[in-house]
N, C-alpha and C positions, 0 to 999 in steps of 0.2 A: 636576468631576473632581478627585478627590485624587492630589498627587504620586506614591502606591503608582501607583495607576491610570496613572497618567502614564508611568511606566517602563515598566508591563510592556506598554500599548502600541505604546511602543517599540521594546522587545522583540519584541514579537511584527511589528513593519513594520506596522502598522496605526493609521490617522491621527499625523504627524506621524514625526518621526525622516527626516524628509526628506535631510539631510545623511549620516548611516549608511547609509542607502541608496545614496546615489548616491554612495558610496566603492566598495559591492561592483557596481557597476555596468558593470565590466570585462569586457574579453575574453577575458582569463584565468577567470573567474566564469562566463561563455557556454560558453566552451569546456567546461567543466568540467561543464556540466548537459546538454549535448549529449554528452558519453560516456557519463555517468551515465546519460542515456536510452536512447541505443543499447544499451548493455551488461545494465542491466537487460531490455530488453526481450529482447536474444538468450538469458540465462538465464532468461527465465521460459519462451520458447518451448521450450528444449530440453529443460521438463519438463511440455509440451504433453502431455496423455494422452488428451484424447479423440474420436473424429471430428472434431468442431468446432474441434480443435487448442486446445480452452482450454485456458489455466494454470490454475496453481492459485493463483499470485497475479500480480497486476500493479505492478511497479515502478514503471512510468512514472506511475502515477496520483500516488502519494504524492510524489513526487520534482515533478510537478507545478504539486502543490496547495501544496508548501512554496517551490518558485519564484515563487509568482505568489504566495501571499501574503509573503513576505520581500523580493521585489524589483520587484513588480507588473508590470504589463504586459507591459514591457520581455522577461522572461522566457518569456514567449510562443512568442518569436522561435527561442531554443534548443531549445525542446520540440519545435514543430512541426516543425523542420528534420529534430530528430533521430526523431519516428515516421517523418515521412514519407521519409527515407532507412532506416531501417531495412524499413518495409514494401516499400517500392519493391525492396528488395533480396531480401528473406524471401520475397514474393508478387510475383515478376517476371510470371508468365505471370495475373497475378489486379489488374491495373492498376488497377482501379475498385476497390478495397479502400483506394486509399492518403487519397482526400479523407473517408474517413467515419474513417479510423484517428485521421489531423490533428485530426479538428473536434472527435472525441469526448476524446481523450486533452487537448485543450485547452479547449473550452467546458466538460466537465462540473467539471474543478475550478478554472476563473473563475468559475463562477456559483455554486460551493461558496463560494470565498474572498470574493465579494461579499455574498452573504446572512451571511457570517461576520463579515464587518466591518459588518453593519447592525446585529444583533442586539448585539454587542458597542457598538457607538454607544449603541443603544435603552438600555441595563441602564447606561452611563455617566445615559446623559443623565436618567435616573429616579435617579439617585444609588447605583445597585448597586454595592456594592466589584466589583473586576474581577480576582478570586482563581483560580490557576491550576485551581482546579476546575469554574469558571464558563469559563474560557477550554475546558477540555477539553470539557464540553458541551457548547459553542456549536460547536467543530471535527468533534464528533458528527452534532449536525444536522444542520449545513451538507454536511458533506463527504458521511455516509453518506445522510442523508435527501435531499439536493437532489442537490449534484453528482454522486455513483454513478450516481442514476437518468438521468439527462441521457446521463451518458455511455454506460450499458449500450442505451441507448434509442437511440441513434446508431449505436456499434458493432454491435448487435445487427441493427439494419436493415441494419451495410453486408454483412454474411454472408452475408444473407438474399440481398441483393442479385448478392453473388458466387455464388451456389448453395452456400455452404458449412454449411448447414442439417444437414447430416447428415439421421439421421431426430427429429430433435428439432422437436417445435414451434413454434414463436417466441416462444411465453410461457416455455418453460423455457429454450432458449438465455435471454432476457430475464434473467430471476434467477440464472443461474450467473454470467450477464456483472456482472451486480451484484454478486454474494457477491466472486468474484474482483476485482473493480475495489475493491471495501469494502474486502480482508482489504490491497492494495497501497497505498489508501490509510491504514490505520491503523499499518501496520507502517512503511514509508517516509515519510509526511508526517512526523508527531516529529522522528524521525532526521536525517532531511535537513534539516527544519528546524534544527535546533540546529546541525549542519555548514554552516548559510547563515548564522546567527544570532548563535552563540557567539560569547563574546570569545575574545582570543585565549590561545590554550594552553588553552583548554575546547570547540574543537568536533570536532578529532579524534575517530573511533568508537572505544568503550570495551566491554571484553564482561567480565560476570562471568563467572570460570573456572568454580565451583563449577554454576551452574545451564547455560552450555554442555556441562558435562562428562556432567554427568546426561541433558541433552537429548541428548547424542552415545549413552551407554549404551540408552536409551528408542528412540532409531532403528534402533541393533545390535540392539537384543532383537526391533524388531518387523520388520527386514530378516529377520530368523536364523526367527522365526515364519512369516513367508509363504514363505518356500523350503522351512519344510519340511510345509506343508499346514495349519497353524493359521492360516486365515485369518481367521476368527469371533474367536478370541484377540485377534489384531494390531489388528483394528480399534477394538478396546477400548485399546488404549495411547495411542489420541490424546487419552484424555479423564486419565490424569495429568499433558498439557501444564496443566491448571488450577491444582493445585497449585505446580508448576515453575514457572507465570508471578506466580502470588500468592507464594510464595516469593521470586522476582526482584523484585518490587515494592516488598514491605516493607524489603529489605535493601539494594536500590539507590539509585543518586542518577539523577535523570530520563535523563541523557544514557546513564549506562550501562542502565539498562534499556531504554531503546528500541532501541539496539542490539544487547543481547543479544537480547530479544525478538526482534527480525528475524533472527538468525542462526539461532536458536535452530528458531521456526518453518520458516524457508527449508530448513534442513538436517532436519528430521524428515519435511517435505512431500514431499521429491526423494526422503528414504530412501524412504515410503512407494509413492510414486508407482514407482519403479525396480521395487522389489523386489516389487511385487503383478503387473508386467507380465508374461503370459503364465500366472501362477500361479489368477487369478480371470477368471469372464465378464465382458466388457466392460461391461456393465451394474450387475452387481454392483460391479464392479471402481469406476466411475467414482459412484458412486453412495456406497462409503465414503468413496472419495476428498475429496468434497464434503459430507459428514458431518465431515471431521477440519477438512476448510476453516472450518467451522463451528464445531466447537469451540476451535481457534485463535483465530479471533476474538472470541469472551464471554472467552477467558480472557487476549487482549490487552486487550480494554476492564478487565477487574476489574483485571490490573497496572496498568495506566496512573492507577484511578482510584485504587487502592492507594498 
């Protein structure tokens, strides 16, 4: 392993940097990732749009996935506390929803962050430089291809289990639960990460004005479109978030494009989501909804890789 290697493992909380670690290993640090999870999760619910109460993204996952790999295990402890206080509270008369909310919101992104720290071992230990590009695909993998499905796979069963199935089948609840757990891990993990991470007087969130400004005008045009019956129009505006995010990428530094990106996303989804309410059929309705979710996310992977 070469010194480069050496750092940004450290960086990243993964083998070694043991001592950085257990400085953030406070209850000040706990506390902080226990609001962060309650809080995220009340905003994502209150932009719940469809029978099945999904979001359109999930906070808690990224927020998660960057606790548990920046400060391992230990971080567990704030995660779980805060789903299952938040559920317990959200779904009072729905009790049996709170052990599958805990296991999913926790086991799918530890077994994301352990497949992450093997593959990144594996490409050390064969002599691979360990280049923030290499690092972002192994977080791809891991997060999207292993831990998503983990957790969509749990949550998904505990709905099922409450009867909150709507009329959807279990294979499609199955994949929205994924797309949405994806879009919360890719936009919160970074972010949160580098807020766990950063030195100091670099981990504070940073937003580009120029690309928030345009993503604000891009929500007002496609709010201003669904109120007045351009529904077909509006749904076409979520695919200029691609340029917007490739734009953010090439001009940003890591820390501020992740958190523009998240702002950016988060505020054009809620525009959408509000302002299509009552204006489209619910199937239609949830059906672009989950189309923009979509394209949000290729066009967070191309900034990031940007």
């Amino acid at each position: 392993m070469t010194p480069s290697d050496a750092a940004v493992l450290a960086a990243s909380g993964v083998g070694g940097a043991a001592t950085a670690v257990d400085r953030r290993h406070t209850l000040h640090t706990h506390l902080l990732l226990f609001a962060l999870v309650v809080i995220g999760a009340t905003l994502s619910r209150a932009a719940a749009f469809s029978a099945n109460e999904f979001s359109l993204i999930w906070p808690p996952a990224g927020i998660a996935f960057a606790a548990l790999e920046s400060l391992g295990l230990v971080a567990a402890v704030p995660v779980a506390l805060g789903l299952g206080v938040w559920v317990a509270v959200t779904y009072a008369d729905t009790p049996v929803l709170v052990p599958f909310a805990v296991v999913a919101g926790v086991l799918g992104p530890l077994v994301g962050v352990d497949v992450q720290r093997r593959l990144i071992a594996r490409a050390s230990a064969i002599g691979h430089p360990l280049t923030n590009l290499r690092r972002l695909l192994t977080f791809y993998l891991s997060a999207i291809l292993v831990g998503a499905p983990v957790a969509a796979l749990v949550g998904a069963s505990g709905l099922a289990v409450a009867g909150l199935q709507g009329g959807s089948s279990f294979v499609n609840m199955l994949i929205a639960f994924w797309l949405v757990e994806s879009l919360g891990l890719i936009l919160f993990g970074p972010a949160v990460g580098v807020l766990l991470r950063g030195d100091a007087g670099q981990r504070l969130p940073r937003v580009d004005l120029p690309t928030f400004a345009a993503a604000l005008g891009l929500s007002v045009l496609c709010a201003a479109m669904e109120r007045y019956g351009a529904t077909g129009y509006s749904a076409l505006q979520g695919y200029f978030f691609l340029p917007l995010a490739a734009f953010c990428g090439v001009r940003c530094t890591a820390r501020t494009n992740h958190w523009t990106l998240l702002a950016c996303a988060a505020l054009f989804l809620t525009a959408h989501a509000m302002s299509s309410e009552g204006v489209m059929e619910a199937a239609a309705r949830e059906r672009a909804l989950f189309e923009q979710v979509l394209v949000i996310f290729l066009a967070t992977g191309l900034a990031h890789v940007l």
